[in-house]
C-alpha positions in Angstrom: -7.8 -27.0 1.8 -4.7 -29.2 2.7 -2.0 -27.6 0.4 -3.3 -24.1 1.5 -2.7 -25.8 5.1 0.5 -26.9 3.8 1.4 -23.5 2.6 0.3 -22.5 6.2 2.9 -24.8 7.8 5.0 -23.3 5.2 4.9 -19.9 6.2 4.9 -20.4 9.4 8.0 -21.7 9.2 9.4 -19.5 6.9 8.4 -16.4 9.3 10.2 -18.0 12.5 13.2 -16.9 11.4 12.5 -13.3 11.2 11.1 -13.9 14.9 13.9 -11.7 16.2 13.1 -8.8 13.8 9.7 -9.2 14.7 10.4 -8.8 18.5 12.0 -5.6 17.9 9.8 -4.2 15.5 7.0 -4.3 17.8 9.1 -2.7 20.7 10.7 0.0 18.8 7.1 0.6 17.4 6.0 1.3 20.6 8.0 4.6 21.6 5.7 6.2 18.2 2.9 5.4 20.3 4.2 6.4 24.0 5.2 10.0 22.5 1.4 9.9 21.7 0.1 9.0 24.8 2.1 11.6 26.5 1.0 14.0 23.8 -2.8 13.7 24.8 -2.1 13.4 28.9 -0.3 17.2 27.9 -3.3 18.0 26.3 -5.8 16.6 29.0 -4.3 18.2 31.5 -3.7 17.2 35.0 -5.1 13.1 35.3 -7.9 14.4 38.2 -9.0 17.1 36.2 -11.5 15.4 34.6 -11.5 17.3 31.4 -13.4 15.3 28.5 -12.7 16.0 24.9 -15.9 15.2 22.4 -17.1 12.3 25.0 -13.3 11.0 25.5 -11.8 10.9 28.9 -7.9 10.7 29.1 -8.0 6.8 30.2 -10.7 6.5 27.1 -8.4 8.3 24.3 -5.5 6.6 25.9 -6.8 2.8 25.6 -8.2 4.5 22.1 -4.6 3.9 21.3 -3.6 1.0 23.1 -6.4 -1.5 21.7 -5.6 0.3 18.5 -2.3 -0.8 18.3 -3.3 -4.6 19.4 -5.4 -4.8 16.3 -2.9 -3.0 13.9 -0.8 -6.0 15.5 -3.3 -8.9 14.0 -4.2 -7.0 11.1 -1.4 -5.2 9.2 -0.1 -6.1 5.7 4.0 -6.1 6.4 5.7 -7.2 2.9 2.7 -9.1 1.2 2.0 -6.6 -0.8 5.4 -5.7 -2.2 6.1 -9.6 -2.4 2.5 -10.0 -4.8 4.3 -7.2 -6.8 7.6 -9.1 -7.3 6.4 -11.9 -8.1 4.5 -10.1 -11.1 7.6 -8.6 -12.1 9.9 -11.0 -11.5 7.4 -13.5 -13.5 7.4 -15.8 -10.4 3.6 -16.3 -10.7 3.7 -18.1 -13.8 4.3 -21.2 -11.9 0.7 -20.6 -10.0 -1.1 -20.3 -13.2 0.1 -23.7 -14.2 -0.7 -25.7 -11.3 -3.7 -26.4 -9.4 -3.2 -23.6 -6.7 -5.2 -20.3 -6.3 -2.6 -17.3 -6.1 -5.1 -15.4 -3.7 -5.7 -17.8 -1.4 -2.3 -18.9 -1.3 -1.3 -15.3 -0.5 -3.8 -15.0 2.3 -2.0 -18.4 3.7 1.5 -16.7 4.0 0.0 -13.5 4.9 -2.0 -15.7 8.2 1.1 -17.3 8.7 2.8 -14.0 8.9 0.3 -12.1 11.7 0.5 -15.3 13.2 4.3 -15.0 14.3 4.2 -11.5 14.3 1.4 -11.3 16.9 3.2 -13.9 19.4 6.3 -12.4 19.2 4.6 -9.1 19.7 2.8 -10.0 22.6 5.7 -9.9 24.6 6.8 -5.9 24.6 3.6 -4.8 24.1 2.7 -6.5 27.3 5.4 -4.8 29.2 4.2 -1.8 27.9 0.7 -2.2 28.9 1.9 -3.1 32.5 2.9 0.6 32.9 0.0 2.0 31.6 -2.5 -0.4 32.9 -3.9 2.2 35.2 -5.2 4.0 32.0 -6.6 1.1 30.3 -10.6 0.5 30.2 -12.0 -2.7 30.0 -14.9 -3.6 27.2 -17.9 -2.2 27.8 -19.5 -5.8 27.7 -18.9 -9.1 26.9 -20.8 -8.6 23.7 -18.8 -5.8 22.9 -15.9 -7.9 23.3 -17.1 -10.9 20.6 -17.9 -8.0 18.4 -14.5 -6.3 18.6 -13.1 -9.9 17.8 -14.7 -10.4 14.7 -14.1 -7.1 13.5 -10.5 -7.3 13.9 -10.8 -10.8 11.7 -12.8 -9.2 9.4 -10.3 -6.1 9.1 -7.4 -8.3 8.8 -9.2 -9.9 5.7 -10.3 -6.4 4.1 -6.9 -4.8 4.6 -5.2 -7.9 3.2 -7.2 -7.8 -0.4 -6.9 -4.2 -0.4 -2.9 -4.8 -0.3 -3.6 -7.3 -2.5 -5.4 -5.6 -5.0 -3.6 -2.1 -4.9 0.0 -4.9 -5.4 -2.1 -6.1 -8.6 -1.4 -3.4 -10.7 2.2 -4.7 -11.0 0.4 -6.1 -13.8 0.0 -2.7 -15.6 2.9 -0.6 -14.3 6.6 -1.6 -13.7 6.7 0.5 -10.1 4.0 0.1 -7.8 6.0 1.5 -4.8 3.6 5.0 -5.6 0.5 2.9 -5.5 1.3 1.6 -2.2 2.6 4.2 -0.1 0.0 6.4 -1.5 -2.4 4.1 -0.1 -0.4 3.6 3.2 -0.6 7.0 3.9 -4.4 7.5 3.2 -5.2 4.3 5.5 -3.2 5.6 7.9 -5.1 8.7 8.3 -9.0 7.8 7.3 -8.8 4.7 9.7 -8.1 6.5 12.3 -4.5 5.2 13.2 -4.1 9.2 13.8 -6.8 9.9 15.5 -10.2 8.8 16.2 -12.5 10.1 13.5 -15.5 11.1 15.4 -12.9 13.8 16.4 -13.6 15.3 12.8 -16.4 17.5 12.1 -19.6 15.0 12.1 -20.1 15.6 8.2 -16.0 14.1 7.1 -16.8 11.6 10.0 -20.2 10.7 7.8 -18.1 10.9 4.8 -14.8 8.3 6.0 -17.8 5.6 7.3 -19.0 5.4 3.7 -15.4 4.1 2.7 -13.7 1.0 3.6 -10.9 2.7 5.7 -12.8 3.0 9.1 -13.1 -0.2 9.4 -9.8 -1.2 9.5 -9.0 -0.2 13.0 -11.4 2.8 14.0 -14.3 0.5 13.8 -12.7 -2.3 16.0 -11.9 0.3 18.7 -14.5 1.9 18.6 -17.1 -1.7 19.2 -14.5 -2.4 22.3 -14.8 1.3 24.2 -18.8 1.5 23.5 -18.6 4.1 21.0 -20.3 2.2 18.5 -22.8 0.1 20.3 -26.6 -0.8 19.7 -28.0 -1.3 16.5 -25.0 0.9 15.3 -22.9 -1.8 15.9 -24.7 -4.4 14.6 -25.7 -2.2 11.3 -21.5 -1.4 11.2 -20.6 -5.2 11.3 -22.6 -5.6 8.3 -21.1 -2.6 6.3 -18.2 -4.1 7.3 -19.1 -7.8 5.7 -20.0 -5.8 2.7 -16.7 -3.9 2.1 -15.1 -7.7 2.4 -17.0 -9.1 -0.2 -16.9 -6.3 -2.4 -12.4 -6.0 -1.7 -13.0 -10.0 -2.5 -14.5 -9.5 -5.6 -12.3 -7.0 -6.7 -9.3 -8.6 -6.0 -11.0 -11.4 -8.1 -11.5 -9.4 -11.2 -8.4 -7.2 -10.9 -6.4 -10.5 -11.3 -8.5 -11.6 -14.4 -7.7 -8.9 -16.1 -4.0 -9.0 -14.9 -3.9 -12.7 -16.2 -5.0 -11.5 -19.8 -2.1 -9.1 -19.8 0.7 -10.7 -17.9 3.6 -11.6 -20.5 6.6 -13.9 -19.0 9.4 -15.1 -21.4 12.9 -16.6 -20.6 13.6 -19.8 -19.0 
């Protein structure tokens, strides 16, 4: 474990000097989300009105979005993915399959490193932002709750990082992956409901989205911390959850086995 602690250090390192970028990222990322917060207080109605929208209350949909976009903040794959890619192409991994170091989890090092930096630096604007709306934030339901929303944003950090991972593999097969990636950009985006929350849907497409991995990228975590998922729900939902992990592990594991067998590199 010391080199991949090294490689840590590394990265951290490394990522400080995009701390700037970082900072202003996260607070230009925020107006997206203020234009949707104003969006559902337009469709609520007046705040006292006390209009509730499929068991949402306006401060409930409202800190939908705002603990949403903490654990998009500890969770989202920036440039790992299109950096794995390179590296294929470029025919920079050929110096990881001749030393002692695991590609994946050297990856996963850089990519910790990278949410790391990004998180402190975007702790900052986002809590400015959450000083004006503090009125419309709700607390956790519990303390439990709480613990359980933690390790659900860990564990949808590490399933949305060997997704990337996996879908940047193909590099291995195809020259352009930039279609691979957007393509599934866009559908996490939607079926992890960075949209919306899925129990919005019609309950059958809700069943459908919580047999994939997607919902558990960010509408899972949410969902633990307002109470919406709660019980043995929760507990049942955690374990899906450890499942998906395993199987995105193992997948990444055999995707890059195969890669190996056809990666090529010549030149000096």
């Amino acid at each position: 474990m010391g080199k991949y602690l090294h490689v840590l250090s590394i990265g951290l390192q490394n990522t400080l000097v995009y701390r700037a970028n970082f900072l202003f990222r996260a607070a230009f990322g925020l107006i997206p989300l203020a234009g949707t917060l104003y969006l559902w207080r337009a469709i609520y109605g007046e705040p006292g009105a006390g209009a509730v929208i499929n068991g949402y209350t306006l401060a409930q949909m409202m800190s939908y979005y705002l603990v949403l976009t903490m654990v998009d903040a500890f969770t989202a794959v920036a440039e790992d993915d299109w950096q794995i890619a390179g590296d294929i192409k470029d025919g920079q991994i050929s110096q990881f399959l001749l030393k002692p170091i695991d590609y994946l989890q050297y990856r996963l090092s850089l990519y910790a490193a990278g949410r790391l930096i990004y998180t402190t630096c975007a702790l900052v604007p986002v809590a400015v932002f959450l000083a004006f709306q503090w009125s419309a934030v709700v607390g956790p339901v519990s303390v439990l709750a709480l613990g359980q929303t933690a390790l659900a944003t860990l564990l949808a950090g590490m399933l949305q990082f060997f997704i990337a991972y996996t879908v940047a593999l193909l590099a291995f097969w195809v020259l352009d992956v930039s279609t691979f990636i957007f393509t599934q950009f866009a559908l996490e985006y939607i079926a992890s409901g960075h949209l919306f929350p899925l129990d919005l849907l019609p309950p059958w497409l809700h069943q459908v989205l919580m047999g994939t991995p997607y919902p558990y990228l960010a509408y899972f975590p949410v969902g633990l911390y307002l109470g919406r998922i709660s019980g043995n729900a929760a507990w049942l939902g955690l374990g899906i959850q450890i499942f998906w992990v395993l199987a995105a592990y193992l997948l990444a594991r055999l995707v890059f086995r195969l890669g190996v067998r056809k990666y090529s590199a010549v030149g000096g």
